[in-house]
C-alpha positions in Angstrom: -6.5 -15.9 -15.0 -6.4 -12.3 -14.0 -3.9 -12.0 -11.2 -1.9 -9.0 -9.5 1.9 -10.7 -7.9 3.2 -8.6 -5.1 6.0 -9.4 -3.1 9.4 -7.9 -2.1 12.3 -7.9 -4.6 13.9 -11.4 -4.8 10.3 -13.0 -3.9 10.2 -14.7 -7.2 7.3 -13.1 -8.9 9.1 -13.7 -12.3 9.7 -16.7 -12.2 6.4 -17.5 -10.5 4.4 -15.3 -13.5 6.5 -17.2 -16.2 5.6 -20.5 -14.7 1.7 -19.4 -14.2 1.6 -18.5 -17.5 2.4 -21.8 -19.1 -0.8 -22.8 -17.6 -3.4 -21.2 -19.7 -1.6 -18.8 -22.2 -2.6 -15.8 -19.6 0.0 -12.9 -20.8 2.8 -12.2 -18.3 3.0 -8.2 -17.9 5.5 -6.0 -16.1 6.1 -2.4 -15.9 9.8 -2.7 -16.7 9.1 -5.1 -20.1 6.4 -2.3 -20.9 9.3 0.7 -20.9 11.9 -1.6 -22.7 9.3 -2.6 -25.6 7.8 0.6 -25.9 11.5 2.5 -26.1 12.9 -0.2 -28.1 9.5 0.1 -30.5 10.2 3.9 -30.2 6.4 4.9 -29.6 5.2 8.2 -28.7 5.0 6.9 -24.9 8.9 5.0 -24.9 10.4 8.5 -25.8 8.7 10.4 -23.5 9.0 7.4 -20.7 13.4 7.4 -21.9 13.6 11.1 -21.5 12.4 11.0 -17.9 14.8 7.9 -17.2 17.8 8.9 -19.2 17.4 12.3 -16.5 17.5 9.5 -14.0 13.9 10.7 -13.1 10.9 7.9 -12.7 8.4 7.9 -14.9 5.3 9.3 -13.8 2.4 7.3 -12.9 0.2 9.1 -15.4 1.9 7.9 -18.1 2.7 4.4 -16.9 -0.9 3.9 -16.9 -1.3 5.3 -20.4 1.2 2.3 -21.2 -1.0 -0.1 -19.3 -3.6 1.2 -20.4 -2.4 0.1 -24.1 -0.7 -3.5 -23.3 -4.0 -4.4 -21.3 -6.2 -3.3 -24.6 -4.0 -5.5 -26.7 -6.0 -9.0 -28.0 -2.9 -11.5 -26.3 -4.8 -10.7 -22.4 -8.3 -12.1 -23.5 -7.1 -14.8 -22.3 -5.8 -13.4 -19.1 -2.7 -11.2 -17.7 -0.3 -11.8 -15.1 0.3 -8.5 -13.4 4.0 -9.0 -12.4 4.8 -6.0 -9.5 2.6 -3.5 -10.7 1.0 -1.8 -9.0 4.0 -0.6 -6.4 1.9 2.5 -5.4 -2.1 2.7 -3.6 -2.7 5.6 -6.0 -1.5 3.3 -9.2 -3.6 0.7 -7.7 -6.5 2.9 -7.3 -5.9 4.0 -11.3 -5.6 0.3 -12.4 -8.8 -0.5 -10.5 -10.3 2.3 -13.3 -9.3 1.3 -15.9 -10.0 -2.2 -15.5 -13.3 -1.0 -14.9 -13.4 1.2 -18.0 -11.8 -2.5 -19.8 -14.3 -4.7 -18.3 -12.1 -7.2 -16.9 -12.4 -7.8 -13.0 -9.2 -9.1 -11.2 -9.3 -12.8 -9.6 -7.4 -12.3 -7.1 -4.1 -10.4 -5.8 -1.3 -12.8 -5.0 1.2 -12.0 -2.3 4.6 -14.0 -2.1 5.4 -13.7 1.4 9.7 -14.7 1.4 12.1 -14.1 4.6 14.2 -11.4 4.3 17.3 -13.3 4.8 16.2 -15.5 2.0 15.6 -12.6 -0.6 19.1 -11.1 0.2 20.8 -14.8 -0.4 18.5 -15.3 -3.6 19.9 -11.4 -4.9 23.4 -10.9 -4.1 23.8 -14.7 -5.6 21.6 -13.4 -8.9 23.6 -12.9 -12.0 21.8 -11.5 -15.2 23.6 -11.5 -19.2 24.9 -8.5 -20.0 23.6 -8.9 -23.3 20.3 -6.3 -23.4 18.6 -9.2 -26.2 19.1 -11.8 -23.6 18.7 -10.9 -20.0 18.8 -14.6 -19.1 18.9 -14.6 -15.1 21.0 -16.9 -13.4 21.8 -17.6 -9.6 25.6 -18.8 -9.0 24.1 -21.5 -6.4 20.9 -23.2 -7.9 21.2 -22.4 -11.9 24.8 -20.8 -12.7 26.2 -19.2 -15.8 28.7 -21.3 -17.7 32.4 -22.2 -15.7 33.7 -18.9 -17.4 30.9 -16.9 -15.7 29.6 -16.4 -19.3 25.6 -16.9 -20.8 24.3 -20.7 -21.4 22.2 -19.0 -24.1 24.0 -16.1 -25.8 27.3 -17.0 -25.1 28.0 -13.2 -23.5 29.3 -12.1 -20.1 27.3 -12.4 -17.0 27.0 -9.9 -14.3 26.1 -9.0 -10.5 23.7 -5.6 -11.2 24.7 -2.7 -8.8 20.8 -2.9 -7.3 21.6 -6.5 -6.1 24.8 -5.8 -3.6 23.7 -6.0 -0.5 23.7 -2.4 0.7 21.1 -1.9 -2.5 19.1 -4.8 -1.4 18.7 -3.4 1.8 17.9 0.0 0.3 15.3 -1.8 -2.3 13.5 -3.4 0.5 12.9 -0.4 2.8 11.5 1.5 0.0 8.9 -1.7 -0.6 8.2 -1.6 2.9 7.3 2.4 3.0 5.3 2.0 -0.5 4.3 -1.4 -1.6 3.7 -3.1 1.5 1.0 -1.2 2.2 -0.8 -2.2 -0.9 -1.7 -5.9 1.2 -3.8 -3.9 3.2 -5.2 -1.7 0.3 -6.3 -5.4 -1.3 -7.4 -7.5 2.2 -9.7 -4.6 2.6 -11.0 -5.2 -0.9 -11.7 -9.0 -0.6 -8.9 -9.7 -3.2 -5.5 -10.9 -0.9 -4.6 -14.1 -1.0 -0.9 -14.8 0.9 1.7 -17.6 -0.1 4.8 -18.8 2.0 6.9 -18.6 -1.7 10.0 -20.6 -1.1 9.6 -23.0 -4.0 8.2 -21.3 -7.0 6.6 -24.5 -8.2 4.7 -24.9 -4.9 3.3 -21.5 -5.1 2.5 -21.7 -8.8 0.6 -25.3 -7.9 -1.1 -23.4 -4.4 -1.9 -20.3 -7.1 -3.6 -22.8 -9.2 -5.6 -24.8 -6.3 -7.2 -21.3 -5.7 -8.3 -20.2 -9.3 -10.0 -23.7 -9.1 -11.8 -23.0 -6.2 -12.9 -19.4 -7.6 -17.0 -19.5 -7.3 
């Protein structure tokens, strides 16, 4: 499969993408794995992407793309990618429509989780993630919590509430998805490519997701 996910923070494209995956070996791909690999792997493109973030600047959409451009070229997406919120921006979508081109892979179809906002605030403020940067095991203190002590089920180290998931952040997080991702369901209805799902069971939408790349032509 070649699929875009969009949806507002807390929609559960990662955990959707992860579960998709599983499916047919298609690679699971997001713009934040990208940075950490490439700045843990210390390439040309992670230095310069950790100098613009260690200024607390973001990292320009030229050379994200230059990073897509390499993950997408890698052999792993033959068998397809998951694109897991990326693109946030019309203009990144209008550069990943190129290079796609220039790749010769063609998109299924563009995913969007549709989640109430009063949902996505309970699913974020109740989101714990390990502190420990080799882990980054996510938990949720209602449906899958940490250990009694508040500590990691996998690595054993101390879990924590991020300071984008409070609620004053969430709110923040979702008005600046609404100003510039939201419009990107319009950019892709226009295109033929939108395809909306009521997300509030991952395993549902992952089994809807799959009833539609069956019924591709």
């Amino acid at each position: 499969m070649r699929i875009i996910l969009l949806g507002a923070p807390g929609a559960g494209k990662g955990t959707v993408a992860k579960l998709l995956s599983q499916i047919d070996g298609s690679v699971h791909i997001s713009t934040g794995d990208i940075l950490r690999a490439a700045i843990k792997e210390g390439t040309e493109l992670g230095m310069k992407a950790k100098a613009y973030m260690e200024r607390g600047d973001l990292v320009p959409d030229e050379l994200v793309m230059l990073m897509m451009e390499d993950r997408l070229r890698r052999p792993d997406t033959d068998k397809g990618f998951i694109l897991d919120g990326f693109p946030r921006t019309i203009p990144q979508a209008e550069a990943l429509e190129g290079l796609l081109k220039r790749l010769g892979k063609e998109l299924d179809f563009v995913a969007n989780l549709e989640v109430e906002r009063e949902v996505i605030i309970d699913r974020l403020t109740t989101r714990r993630t390990c502190s420990n940067p080799d882990c980054q095991e996510i938990y949720n203190v209602k449906s899958n919590p940490p250990l009694p002590d508040g500590t990691c089920r996998k690595c054993g180290s101390p879990t924590v509430q991020r300071e984008d998931e409070t609620e004053e952040a969430i709110a923040n997080r979702l008005a600046t998805y609404q100003a510039k991702t939201a419009p990107l369901i319009d950019y892709y209805a226009r295109k033929g490519l939108l395809k909306n799902y009521r997300s509030v069971s991952s395993a549902e939408t992952v089994e809807a997701v799959k009833r539609d790349l069956t019924l591709r032509p």
